[in-house]
C-alpha positions in Angstrom: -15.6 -4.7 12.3 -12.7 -5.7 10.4 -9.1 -3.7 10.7 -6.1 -3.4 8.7 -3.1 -1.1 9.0 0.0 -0.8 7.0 2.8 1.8 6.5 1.9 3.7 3.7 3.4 2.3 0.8 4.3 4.1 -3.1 2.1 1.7 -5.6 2.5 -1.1 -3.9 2.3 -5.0 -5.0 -1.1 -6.7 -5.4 -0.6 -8.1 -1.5 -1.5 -4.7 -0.2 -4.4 -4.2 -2.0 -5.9 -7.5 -0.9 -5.4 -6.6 2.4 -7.5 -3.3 1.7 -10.1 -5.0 0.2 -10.4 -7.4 2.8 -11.0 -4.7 5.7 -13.8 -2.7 6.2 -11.2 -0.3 7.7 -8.0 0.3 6.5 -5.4 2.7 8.8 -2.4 4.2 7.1 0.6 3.6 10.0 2.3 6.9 9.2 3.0 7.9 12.6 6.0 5.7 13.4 9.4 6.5 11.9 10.3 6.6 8.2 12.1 3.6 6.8 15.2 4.3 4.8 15.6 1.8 1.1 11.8 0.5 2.2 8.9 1.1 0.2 7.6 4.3 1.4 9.0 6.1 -1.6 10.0 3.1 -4.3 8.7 0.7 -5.9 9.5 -2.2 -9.2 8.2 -2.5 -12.4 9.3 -4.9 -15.3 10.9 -2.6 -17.9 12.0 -4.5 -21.0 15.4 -4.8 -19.6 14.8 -6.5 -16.8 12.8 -5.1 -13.1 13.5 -1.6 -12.6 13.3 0.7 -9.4 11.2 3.3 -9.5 11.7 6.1 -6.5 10.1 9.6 -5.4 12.4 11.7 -3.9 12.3 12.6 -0.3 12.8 15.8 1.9 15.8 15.2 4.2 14.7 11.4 4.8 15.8 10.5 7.9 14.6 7.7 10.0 15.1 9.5 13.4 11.4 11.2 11.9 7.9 9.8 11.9 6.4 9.3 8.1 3.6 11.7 8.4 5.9 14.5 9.2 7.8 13.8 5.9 7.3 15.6 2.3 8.6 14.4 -1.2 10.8 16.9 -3.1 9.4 19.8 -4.4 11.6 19.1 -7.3 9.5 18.4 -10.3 13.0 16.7 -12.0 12.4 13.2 -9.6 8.3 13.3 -10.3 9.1 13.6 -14.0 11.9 11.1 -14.3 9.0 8.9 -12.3 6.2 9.3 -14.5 7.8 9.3 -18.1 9.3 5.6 -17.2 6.4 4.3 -16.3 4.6 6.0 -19.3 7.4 4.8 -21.7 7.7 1.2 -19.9 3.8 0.5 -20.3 3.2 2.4 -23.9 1.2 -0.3 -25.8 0.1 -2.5 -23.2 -3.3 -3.6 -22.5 -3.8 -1.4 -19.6 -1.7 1.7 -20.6 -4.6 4.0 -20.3 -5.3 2.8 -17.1 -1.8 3.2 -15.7 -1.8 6.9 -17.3 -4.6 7.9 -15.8 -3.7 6.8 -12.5 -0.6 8.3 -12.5 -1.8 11.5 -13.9 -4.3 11.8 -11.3 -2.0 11.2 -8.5 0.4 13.7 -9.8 -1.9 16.2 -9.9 -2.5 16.0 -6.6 -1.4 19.6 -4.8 0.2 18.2 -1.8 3.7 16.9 -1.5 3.2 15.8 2.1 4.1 12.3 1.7 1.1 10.2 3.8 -1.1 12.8 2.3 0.4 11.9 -1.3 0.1 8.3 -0.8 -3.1 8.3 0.7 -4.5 10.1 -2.3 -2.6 7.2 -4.8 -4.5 4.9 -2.8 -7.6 6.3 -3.6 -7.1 6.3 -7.3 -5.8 2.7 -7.7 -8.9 2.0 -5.5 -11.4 3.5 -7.4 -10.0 1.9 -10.7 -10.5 -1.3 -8.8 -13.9 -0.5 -6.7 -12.3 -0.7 -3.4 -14.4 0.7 -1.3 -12.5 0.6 2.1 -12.5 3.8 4.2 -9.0 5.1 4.7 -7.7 6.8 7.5 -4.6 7.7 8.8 -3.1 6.8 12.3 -1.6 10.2 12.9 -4.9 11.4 13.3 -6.6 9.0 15.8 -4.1 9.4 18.2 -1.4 11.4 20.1 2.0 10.8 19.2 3.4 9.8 22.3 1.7 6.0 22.1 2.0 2.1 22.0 5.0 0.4 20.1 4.5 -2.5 17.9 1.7 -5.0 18.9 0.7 -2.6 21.8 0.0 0.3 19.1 -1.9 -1.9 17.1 -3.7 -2.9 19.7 -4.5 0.5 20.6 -6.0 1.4 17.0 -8.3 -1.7 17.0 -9.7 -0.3 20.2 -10.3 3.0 19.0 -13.0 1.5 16.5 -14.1 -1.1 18.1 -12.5 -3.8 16.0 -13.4 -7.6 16.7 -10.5 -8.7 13.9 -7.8 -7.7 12.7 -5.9 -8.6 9.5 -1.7 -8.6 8.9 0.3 -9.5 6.4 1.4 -13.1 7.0 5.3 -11.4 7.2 4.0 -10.3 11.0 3.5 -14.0 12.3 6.3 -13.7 14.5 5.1 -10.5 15.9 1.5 -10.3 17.0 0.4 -13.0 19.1 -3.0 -14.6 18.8 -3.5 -14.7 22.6 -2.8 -11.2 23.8 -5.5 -10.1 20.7 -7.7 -12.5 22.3 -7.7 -11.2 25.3 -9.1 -8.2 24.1 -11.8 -9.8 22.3 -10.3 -9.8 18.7 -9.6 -12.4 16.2 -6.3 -12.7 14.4 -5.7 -13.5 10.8 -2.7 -13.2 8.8 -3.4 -12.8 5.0 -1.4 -15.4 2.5 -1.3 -14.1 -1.2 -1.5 -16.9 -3.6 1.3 -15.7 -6.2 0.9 -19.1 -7.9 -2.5 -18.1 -8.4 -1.9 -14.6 -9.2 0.6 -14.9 -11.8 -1.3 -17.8 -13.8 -4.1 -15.1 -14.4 -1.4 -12.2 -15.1 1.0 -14.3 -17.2 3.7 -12.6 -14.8 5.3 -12.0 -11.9 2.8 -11.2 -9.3 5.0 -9.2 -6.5 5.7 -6.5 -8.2 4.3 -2.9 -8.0 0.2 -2.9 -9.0 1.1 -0.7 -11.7 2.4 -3.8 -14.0 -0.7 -5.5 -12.7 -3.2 -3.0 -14.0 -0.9 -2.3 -17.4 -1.3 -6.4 -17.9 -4.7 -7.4 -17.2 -8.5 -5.7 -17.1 -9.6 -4.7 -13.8 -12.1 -7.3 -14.1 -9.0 -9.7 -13.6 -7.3 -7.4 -11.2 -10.3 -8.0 -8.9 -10.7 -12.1 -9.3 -6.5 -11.5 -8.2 -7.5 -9.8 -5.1 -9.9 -12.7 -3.9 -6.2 -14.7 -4.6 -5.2 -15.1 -0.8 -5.8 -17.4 2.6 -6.2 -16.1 5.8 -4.4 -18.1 8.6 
């Protein structure tokens, strides 16, 4: 069985959805501490003058608390001011529909709890794509008090039985091949191939998968996510 875990991330770049889509399992890592000016609540888009950050408010962010204890604002002014410049940003493109419905659907979701938010974006992009991944989230498969780092990932692989497990190719210098070895599971690291990505976008390729799916079919969108290496 094949693992993947990463933070839960607001409409992130065509990277994470690769990794997804490459897992038969993908875990949500929301029970480690929130990440101030990350991409827990932000993302970029290309708006005609140039990229622009998009963010979702959040409830006393603090990184002293875990993720999954943490809600976006009740205030419907920061889910607006979202939503309308993305709306305005991607009115007449080929995927405009696309990107409306998306967001629509997301934001009618009930919940502002922000792993249960974010898991329920993932879910919409994913169906629009037909990822079909099972999603769970780390906070609950295990108590809180547990491993750090490449010891809590380690953990989670165990808990289903995972014989690989596939990172980003950012956490190279973290996990080592050996000690996953040792537990009887193979490493990879996944590579995007921007160069790749980008010829069949016509665009930059690391930005939020909202300018993906506003430029290109979701035909294309799913030759993109074959775009990557393992290592």
């Amino acid at each position: 069985m094949k693992l993947a875990i990463m933070q839960p991330y607001l409409f992130p770049y065509i990277g994470y959805w690769q990794l997804i889509n490459a897992a038969d399992v993908f875990v949500i890592l929301d029970d480690v501490n929130y990440i101030k000016r990350g991409w827990i609540n932000r993302n970029r888009i290309l708006a005609p003058g140039g990229e622009q950050l998009l963010t979702l408010p959040v409830e006393h962010a603090s990184q002293n608390s875990l993720i999954c204890d943490m809600s976006f604002s009740e205030d419907k002014r920061g889910r607006d001011r979202f939503v309308n410049a993305v709306k305005r940003t991607y009115k007449g493109f080929p995927g405009s529909g696309a990107v409306e419905n998306i967001i629509d659907g997301c934001f009618a979701f009930g919940s502002s709890d922000l792993t249960d938010f974010i898991r329920h974006q993932l879910f919409e992009v994913m169906a629009y794509l037909g990822i079909g991944t099972s999603v769970v989230k780390a906070s609950e498969l295990r108590p809180r008090l547990h491993g750090k780092a490449q010891e809590g990932i380690l953990e989670l692989c165990g808990i289903f039985g995972a014989d690989t497990y596939v990172n980003p190719i950012g956490g190279t210098e973290l996990y080592s091949r050996e000690a996953f070895a040792e537990k009887g599971i193979r490493l990879y690291f996944l590579k995007t191939d921007f160069e790749a990505v980008e010829a069949r976008l016509g665009a930059k390729g690391d930005l939020s998968i909202l300018d993906v799916i506003a430029r290109a079919d979701a035909g294309t969108i799913g030759e993109m996510l074959k775009d990557y290496e393992l290592i």
